[in-house]
PyMOL Python script that loads the backbone (N, CA, C, O; Angstrom):
from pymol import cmd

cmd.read_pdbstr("""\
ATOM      1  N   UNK A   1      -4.977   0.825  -3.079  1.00  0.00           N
ATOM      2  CA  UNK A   1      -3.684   1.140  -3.660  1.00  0.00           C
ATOM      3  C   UNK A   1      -2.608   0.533  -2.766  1.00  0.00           C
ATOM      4  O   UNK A   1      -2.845   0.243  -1.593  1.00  0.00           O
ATOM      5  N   UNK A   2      -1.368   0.338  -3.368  1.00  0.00           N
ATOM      6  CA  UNK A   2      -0.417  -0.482  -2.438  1.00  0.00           C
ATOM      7  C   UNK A   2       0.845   0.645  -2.446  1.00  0.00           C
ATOM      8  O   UNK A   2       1.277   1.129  -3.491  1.00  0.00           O
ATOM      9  N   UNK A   3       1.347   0.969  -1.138  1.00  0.00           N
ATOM     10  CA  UNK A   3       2.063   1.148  -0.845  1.00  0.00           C
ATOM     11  C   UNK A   3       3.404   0.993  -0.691  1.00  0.00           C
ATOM     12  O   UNK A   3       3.755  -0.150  -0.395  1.00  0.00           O
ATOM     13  N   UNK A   4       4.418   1.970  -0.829  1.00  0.00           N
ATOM     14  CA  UNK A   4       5.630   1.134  -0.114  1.00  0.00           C
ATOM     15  C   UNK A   4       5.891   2.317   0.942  1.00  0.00           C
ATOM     16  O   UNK A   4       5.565   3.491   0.763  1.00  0.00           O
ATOM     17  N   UNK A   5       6.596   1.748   2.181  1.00  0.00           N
ATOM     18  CA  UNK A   5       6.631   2.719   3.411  1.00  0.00           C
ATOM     19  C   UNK A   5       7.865   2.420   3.766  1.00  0.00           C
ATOM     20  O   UNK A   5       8.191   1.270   4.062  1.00  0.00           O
ATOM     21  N   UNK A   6       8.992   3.811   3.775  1.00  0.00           N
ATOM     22  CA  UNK A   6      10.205   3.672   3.944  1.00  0.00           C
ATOM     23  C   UNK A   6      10.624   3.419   5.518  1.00  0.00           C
ATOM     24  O   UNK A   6       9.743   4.181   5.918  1.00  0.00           O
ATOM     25  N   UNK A   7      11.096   3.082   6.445  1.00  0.00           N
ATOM     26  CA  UNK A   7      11.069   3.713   7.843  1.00  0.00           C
ATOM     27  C   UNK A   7      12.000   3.157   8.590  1.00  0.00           C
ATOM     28  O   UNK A   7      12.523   2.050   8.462  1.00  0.00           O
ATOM     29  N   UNK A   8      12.201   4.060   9.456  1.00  0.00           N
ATOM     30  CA  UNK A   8      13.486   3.753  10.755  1.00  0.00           C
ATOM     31  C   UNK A   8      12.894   2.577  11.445  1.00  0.00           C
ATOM     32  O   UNK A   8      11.663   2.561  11.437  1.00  0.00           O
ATOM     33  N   UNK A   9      13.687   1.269  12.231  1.00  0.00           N
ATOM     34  CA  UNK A   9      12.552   0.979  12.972  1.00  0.00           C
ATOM     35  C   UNK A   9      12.400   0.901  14.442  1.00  0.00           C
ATOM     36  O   UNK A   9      11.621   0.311  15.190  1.00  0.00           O
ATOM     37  N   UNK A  10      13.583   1.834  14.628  1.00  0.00           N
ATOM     38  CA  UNK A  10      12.444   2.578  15.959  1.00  0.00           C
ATOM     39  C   UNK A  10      12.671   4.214  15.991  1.00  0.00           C
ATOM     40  O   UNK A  10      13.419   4.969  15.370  1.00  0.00           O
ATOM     41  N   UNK A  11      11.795   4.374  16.881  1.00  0.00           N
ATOM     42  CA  UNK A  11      11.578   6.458  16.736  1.00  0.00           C
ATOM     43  C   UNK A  11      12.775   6.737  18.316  1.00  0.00           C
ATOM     44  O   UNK A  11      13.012   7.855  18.773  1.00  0.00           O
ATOM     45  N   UNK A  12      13.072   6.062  18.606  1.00  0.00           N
ATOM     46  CA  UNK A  12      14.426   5.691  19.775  1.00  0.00           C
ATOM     47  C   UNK A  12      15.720   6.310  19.443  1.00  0.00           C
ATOM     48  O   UNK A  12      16.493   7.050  20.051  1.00  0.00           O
ATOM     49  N   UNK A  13      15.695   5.591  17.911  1.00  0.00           N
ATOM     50  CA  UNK A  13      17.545   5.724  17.630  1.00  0.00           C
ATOM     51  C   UNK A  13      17.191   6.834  16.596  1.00  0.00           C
ATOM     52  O   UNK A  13      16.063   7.160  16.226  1.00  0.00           O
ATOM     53  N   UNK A  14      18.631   7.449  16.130  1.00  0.00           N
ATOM     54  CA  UNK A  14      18.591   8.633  15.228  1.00  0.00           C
ATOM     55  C   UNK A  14      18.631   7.827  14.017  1.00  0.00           C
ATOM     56  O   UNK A  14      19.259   6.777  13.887  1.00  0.00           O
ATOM     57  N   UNK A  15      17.885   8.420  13.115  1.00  0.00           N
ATOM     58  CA  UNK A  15      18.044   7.910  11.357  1.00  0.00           C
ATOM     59  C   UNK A  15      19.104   7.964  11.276  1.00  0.00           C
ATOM     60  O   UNK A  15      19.850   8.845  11.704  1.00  0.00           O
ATOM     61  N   UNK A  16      19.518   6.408  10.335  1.00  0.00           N
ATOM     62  CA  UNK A  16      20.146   6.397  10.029  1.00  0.00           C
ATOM     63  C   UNK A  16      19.771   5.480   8.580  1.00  0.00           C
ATOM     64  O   UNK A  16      18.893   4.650   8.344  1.00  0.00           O
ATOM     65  N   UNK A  17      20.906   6.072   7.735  1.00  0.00           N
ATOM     66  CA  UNK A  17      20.063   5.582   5.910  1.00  0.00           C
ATOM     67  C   UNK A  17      20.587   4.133   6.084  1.00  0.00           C
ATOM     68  O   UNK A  17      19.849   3.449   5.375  1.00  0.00           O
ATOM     69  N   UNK A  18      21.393   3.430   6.612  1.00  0.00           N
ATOM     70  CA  UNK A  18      21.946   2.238   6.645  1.00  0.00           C
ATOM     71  C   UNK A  18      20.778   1.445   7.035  1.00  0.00           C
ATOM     72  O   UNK A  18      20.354   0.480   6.400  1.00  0.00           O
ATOM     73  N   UNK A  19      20.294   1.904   8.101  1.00  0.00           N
ATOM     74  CA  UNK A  19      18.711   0.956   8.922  1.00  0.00           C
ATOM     75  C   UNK A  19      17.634   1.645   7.837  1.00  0.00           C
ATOM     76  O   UNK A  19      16.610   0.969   7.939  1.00  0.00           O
ATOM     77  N   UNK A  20      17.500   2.324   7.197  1.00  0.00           N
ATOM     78  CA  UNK A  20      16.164   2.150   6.608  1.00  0.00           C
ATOM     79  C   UNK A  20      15.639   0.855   6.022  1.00  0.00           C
ATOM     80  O   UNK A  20      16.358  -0.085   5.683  1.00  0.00           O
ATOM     81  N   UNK A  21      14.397   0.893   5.939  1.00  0.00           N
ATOM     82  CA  UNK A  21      13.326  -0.719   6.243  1.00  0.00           C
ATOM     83  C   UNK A  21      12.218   0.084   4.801  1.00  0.00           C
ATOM     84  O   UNK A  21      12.071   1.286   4.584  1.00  0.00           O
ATOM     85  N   UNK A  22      11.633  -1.039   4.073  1.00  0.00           N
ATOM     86  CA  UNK A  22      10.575  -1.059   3.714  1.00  0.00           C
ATOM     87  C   UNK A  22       9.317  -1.879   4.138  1.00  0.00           C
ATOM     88  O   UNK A  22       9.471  -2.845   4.886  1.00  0.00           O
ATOM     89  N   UNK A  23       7.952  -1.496   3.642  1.00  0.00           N
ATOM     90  CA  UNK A  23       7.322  -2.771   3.704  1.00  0.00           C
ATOM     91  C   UNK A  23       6.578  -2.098   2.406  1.00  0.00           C
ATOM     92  O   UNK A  23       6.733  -1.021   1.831  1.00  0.00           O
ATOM     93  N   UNK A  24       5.568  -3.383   2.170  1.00  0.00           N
ATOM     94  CA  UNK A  24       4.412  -2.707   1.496  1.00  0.00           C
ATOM     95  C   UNK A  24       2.830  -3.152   1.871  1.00  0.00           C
ATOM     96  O   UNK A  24       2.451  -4.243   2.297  1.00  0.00           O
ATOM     97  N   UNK A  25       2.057  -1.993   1.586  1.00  0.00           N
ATOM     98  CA  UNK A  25       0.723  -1.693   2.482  1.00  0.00           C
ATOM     99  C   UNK A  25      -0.255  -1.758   1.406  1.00  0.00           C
ATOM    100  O   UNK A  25       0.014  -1.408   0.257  1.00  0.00           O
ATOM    101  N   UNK A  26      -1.488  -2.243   1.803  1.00  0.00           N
ATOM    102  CA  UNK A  26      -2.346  -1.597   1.189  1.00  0.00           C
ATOM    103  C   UNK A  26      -3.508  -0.957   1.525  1.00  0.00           C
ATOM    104  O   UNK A  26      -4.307  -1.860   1.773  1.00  0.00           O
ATOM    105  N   UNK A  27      -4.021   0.057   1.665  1.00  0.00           N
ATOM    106  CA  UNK A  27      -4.309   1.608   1.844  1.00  0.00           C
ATOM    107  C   UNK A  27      -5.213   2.176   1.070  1.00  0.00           C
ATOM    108  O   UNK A  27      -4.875   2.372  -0.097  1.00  0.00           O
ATOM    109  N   UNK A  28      -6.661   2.613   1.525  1.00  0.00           N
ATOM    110  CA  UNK A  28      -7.139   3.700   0.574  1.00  0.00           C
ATOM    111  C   UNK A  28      -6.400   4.821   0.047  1.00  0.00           C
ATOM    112  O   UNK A  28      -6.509   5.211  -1.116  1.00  0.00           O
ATOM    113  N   UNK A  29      -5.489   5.441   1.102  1.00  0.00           N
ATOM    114  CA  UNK A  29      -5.184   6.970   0.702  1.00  0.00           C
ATOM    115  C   UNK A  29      -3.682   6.442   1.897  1.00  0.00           C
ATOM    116  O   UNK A  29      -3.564   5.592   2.779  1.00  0.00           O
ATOM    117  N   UNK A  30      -2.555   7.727   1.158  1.00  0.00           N
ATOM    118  CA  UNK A  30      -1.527   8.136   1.975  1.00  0.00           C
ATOM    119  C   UNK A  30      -1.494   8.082   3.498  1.00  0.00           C
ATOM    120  O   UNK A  30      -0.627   7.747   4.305  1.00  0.00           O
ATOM    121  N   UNK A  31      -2.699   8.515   3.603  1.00  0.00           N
ATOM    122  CA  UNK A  31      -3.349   9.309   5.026  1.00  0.00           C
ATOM    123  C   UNK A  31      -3.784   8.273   5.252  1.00  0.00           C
ATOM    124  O   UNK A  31      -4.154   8.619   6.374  1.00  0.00           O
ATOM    125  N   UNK A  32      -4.195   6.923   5.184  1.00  0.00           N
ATOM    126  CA  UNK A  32      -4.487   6.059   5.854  1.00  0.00           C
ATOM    127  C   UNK A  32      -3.698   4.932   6.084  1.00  0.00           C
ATOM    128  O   UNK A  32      -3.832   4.182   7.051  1.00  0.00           O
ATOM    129  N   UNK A  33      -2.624   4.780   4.920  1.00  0.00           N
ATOM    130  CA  UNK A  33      -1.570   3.758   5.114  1.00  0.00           C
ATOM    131  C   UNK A  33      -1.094   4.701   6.267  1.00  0.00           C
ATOM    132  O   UNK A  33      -1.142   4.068   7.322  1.00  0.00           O
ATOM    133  N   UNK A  34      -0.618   6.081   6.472  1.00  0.00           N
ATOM    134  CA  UNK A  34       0.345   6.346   7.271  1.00  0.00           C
ATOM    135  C   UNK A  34       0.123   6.189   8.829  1.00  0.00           C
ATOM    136  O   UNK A  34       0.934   5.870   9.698  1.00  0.00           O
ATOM    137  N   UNK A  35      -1.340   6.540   8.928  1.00  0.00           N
ATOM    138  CA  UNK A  35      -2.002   6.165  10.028  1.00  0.00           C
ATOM    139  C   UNK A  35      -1.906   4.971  10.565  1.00  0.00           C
ATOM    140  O   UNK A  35      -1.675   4.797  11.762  1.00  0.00           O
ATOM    141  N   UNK A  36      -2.103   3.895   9.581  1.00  0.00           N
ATOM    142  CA  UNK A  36      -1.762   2.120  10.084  1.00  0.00           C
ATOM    143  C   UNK A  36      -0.528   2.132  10.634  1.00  0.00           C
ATOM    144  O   UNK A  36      -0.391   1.956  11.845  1.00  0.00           O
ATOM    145  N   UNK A  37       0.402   2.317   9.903  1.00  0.00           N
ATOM    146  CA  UNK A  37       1.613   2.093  10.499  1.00  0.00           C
ATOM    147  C   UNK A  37       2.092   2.795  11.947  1.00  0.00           C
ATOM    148  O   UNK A  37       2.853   2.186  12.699  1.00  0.00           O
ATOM    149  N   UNK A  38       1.725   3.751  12.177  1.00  0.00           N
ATOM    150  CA  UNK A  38       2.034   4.748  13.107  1.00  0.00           C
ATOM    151  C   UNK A  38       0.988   3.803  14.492  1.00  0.00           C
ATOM    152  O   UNK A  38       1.529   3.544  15.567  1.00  0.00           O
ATOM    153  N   UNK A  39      -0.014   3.531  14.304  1.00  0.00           N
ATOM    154  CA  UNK A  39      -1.034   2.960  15.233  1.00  0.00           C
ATOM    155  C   UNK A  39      -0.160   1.848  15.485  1.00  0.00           C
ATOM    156  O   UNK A  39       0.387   1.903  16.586  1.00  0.00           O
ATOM    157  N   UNK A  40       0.125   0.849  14.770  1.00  0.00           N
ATOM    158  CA  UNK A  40       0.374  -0.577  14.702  1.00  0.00           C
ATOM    159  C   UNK A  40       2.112  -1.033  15.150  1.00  0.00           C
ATOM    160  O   UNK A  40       2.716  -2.036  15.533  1.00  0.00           O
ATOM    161  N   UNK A  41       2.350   0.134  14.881  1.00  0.00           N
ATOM    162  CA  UNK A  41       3.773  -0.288  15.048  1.00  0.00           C
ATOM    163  C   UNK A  41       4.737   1.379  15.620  1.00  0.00           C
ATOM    164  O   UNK A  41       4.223   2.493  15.711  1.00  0.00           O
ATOM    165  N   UNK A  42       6.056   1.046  15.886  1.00  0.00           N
ATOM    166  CA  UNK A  42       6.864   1.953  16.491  1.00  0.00           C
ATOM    167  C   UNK A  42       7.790   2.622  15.690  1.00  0.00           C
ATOM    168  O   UNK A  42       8.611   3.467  16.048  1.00  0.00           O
ATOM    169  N   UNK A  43       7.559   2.110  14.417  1.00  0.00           N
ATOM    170  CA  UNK A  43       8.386   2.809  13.234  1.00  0.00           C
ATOM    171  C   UNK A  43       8.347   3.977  13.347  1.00  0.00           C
ATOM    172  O   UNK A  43       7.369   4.537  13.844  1.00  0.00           O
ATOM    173  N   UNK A  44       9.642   4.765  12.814  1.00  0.00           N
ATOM    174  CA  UNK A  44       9.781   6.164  12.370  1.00  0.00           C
ATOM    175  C   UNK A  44       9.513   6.317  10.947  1.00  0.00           C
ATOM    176  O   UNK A  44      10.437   6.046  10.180  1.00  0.00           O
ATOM    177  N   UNK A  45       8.420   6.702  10.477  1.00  0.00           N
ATOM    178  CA  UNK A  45       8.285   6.723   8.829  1.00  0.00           C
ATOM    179  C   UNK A  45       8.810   8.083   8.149  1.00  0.00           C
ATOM    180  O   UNK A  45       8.587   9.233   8.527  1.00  0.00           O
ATOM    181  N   UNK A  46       9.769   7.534   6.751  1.00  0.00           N
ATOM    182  CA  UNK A  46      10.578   8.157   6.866  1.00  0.00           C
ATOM    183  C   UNK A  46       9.542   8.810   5.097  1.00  0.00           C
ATOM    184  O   UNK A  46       9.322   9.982   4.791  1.00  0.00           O
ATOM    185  N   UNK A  47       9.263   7.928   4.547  1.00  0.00           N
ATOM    186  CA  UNK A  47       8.695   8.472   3.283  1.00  0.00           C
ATOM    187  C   UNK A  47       7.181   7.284   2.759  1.00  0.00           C
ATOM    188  O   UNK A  47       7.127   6.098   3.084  1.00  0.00           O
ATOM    189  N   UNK A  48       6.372   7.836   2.121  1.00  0.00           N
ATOM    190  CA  UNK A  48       5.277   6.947   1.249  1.00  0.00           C
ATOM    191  C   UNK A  48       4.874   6.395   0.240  1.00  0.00           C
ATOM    192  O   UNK A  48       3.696   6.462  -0.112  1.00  0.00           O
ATOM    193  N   UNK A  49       5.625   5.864  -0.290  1.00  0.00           N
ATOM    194  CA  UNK A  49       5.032   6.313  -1.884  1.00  0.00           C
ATOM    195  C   UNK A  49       4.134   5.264  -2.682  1.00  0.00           C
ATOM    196  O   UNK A  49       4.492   4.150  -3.066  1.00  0.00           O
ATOM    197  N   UNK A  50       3.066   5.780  -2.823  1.00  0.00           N
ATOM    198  CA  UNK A  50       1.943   5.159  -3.696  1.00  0.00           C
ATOM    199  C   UNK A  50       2.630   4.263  -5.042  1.00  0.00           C
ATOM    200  O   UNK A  50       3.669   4.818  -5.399  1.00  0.00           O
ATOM    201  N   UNK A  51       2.295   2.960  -5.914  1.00  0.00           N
ATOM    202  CA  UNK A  51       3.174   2.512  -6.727  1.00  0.00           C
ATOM    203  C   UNK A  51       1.987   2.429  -7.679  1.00  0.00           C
ATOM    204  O   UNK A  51       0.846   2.059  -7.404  1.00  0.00           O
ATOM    205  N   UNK A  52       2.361   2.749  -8.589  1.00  0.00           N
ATOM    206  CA  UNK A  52       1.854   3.283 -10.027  1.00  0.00           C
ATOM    207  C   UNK A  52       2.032   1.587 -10.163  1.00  0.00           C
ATOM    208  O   UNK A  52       2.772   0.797  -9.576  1.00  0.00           O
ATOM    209  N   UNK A  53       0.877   1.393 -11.338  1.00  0.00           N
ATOM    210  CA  UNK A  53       0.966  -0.124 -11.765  1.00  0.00           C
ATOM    211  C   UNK A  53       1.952  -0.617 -12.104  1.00  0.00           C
ATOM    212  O   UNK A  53       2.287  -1.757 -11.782  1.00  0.00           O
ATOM    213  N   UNK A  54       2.651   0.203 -12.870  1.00  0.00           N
ATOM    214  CA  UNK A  54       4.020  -0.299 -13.368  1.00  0.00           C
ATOM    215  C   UNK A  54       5.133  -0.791 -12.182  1.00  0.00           C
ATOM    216  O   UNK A  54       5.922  -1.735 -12.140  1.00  0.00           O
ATOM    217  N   UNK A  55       4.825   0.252 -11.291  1.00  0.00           N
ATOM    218  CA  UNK A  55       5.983   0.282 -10.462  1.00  0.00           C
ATOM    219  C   UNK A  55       5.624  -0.708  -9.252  1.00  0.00           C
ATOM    220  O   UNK A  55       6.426  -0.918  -8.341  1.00  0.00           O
ATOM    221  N   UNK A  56       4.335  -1.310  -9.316  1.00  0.00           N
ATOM    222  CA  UNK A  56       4.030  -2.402  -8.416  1.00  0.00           C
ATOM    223  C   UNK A  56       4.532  -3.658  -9.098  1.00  0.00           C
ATOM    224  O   UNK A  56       5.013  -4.534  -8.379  1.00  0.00           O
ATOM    225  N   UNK A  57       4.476  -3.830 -10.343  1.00  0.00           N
ATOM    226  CA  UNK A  57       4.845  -4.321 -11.606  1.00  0.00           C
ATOM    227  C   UNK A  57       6.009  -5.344 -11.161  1.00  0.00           C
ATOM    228  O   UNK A  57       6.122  -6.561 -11.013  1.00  0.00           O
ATOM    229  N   UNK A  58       7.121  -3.757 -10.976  1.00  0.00           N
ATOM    230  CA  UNK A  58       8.726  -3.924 -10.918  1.00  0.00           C
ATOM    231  C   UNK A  58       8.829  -4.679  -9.331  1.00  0.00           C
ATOM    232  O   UNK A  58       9.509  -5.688  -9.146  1.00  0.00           O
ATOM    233  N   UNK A  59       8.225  -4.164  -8.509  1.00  0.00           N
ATOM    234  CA  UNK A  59       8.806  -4.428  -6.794  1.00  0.00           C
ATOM    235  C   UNK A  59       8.377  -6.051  -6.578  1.00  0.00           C
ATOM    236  O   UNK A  59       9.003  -6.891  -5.931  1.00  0.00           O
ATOM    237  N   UNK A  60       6.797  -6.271  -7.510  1.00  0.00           N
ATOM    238  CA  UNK A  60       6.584  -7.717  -6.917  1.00  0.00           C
ATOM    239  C   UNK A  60       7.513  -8.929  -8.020  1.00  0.00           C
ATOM    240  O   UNK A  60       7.257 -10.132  -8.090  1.00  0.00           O
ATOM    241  N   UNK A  61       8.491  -8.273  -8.711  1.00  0.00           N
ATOM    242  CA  UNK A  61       9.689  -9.148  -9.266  1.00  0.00           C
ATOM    243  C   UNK A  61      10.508  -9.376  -8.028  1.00  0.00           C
ATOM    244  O   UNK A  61      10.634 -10.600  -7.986  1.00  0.00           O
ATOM    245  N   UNK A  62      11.104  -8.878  -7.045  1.00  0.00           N
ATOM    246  CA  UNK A  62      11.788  -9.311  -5.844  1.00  0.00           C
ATOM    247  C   UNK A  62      11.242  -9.979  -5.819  1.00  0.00           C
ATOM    248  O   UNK A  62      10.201 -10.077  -6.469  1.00  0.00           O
ATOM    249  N   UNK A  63      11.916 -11.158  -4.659  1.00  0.00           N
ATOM    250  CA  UNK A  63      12.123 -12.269  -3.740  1.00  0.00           C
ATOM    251  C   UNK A  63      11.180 -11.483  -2.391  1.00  0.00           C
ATOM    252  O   UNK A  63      10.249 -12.180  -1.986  1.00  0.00           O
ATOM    253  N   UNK A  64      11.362 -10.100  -1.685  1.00  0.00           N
ATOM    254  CA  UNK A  64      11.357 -10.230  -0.812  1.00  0.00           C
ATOM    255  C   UNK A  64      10.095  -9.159  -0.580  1.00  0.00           C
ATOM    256  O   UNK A  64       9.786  -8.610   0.478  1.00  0.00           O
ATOM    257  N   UNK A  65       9.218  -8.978  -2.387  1.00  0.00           N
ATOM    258  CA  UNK A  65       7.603  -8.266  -2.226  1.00  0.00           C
ATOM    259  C   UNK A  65       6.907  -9.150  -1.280  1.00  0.00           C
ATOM    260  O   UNK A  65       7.176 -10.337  -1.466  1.00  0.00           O
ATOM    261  N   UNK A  66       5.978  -8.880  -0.186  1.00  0.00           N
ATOM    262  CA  UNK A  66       5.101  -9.490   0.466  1.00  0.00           C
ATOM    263  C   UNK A  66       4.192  -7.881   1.098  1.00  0.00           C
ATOM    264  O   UNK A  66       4.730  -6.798   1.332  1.00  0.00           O
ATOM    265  N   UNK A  67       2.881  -8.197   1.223  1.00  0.00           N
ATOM    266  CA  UNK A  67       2.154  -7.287   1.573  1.00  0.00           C
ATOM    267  C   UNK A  67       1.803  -7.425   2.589  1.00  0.00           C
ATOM    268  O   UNK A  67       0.981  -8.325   2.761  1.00  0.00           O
ATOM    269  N   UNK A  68       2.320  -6.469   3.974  1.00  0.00           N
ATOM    270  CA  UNK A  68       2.217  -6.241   5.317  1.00  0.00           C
ATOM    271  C   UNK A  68       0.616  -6.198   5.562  1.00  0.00           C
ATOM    272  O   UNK A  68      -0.044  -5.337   4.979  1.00  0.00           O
ATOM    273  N   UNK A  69      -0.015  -7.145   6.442  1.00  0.00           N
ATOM    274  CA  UNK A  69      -1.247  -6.497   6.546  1.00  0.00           C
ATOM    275  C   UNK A  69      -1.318  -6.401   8.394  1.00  0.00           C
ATOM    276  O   UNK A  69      -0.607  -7.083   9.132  1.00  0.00           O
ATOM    277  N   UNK A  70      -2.152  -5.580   8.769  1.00  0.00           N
ATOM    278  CA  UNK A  70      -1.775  -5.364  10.223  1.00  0.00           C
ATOM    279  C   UNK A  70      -3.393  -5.725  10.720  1.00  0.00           C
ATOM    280  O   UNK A  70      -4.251  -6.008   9.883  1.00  0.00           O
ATOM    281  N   UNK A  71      -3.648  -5.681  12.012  1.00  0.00           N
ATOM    282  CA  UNK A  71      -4.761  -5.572  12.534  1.00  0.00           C
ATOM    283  C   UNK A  71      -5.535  -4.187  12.765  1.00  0.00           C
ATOM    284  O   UNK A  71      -5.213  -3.219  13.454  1.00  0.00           O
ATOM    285  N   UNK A  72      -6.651  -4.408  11.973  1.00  0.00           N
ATOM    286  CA  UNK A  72      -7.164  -3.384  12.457  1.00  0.00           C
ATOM    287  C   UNK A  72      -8.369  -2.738  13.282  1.00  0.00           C
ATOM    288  O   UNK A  72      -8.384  -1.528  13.507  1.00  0.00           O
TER     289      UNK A  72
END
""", "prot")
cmd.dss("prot")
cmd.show_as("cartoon", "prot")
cmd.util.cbc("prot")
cmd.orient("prot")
């Protein structure tokens, strides 16, 4: 399933909605995209949300859909 992962990007500074960041993941479960990111990187994750076909549909119409893949 593909992800999109909202997040601060660093756990340093206070949220702020102006710096929120996306990416998108792909992930067996919630619980494992959230885990990648948290391992891999210094982000503050702020929300998860799983994208329904449709709604993967809509995001890979942007310019700027690309799917984050990290080391694992």
């Amino acid at each position: 399933m593909i992800f999109k992962v909202f997040f601060q990007p660093s756990k340093e500074i206070n949220p702020r909605r102006e710096n929120t960041q996306s990416l998108y993941l792909e992930a067996e479960s919630e619980v494992e995209a959230q885990k990648i990111v948290e391992e891999q990187t210094n982000y503050n994750i702020e929300f998860l949300e799983g994208l329904s076909p449709k709604a993967l549909e809509y995001e890979q119409q942007s310019p700027h859909f690309k799917i984050t893949e990290f080391n694992k």
